[in-house]
C-alpha positions, 0 to 999 in steps of 0.5 A, a space after each residue: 165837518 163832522 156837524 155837516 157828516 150828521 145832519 145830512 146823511 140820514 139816520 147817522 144818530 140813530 145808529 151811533 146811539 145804537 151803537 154807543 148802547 150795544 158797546 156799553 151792554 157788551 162792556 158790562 157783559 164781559 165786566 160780569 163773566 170777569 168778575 164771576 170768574 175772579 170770585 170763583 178763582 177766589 174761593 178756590 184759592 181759599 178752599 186750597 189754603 184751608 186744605 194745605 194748612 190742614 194736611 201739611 200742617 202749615 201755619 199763617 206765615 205760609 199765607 204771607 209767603 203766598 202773598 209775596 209769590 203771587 205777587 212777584 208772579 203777578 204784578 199787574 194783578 191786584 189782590 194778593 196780599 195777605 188779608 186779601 188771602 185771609 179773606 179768601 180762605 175766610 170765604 171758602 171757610 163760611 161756604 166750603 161746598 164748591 156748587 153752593 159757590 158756583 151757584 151764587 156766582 152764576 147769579 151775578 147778574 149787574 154791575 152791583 152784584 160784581 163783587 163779594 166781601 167778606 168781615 174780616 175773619 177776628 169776627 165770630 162765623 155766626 156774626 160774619 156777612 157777605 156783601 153782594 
């Protein structure tokens, strides 16, 4: 039945691929602004663990305490381990000024750019690289 709904109502194809492209762009819209928010929500993170382990005097095991809390906290949410941490607070070490971060992640524009990686923090800073 639905063979004969298409080819006798006028411009049915039409709008359903007009339709089928607006849900896909809007879909890789909201994938976008998660993303840019996830990557902030990153840094700061770092940026956090840096200062607390600078004033309080913490040391590593504080970041694997911090990957069991959040974890518990968040189960559904993946990311928190404790080289994920490290990564974090490795990413805010290598870009400590927040507006330099909020301009880079302003510019995420596709699906390709969604993501940042960072080299794990046993290379040197000058040899480190971020992927986009």
């Amino acid at each position: 039945m639905a063979k004969n709904l298409t080819s006798t109502v006028g411009g049915y194809a039409e709008l359903l691929q007009l339709l089928k492209e607006r849900i896909r762009k809007a879909q890789i819209r909201a994938s976008l602004s998660a993303n840019r928010e996830l990557v902030l929500l990153y840094w700061q993170i770092g940026r956090d663990i840096i200062v607390r382990q600078a004033a309080a005097g913490w040391g590593a095991k504080v970041i694997d305490r911090l990957a069991v809390d959040l974890r518990r906290e968040f189960p559904e949410m993946k990311g928190f381990s404790s080289r994920n941490l490290m990564f974090m607070r490795g990413f805010a070490e290598a870009f400590p000024e927040e507006p330099i971060v909020k301009q880079f992640v302003s510019q995420m524009q596709d699906e390709k750019q969604a993501h940042c990686r960072i080299c794990p923090a046993r290379y040197p800073k000058t040899h480190r690289r971020f992927w986009i």
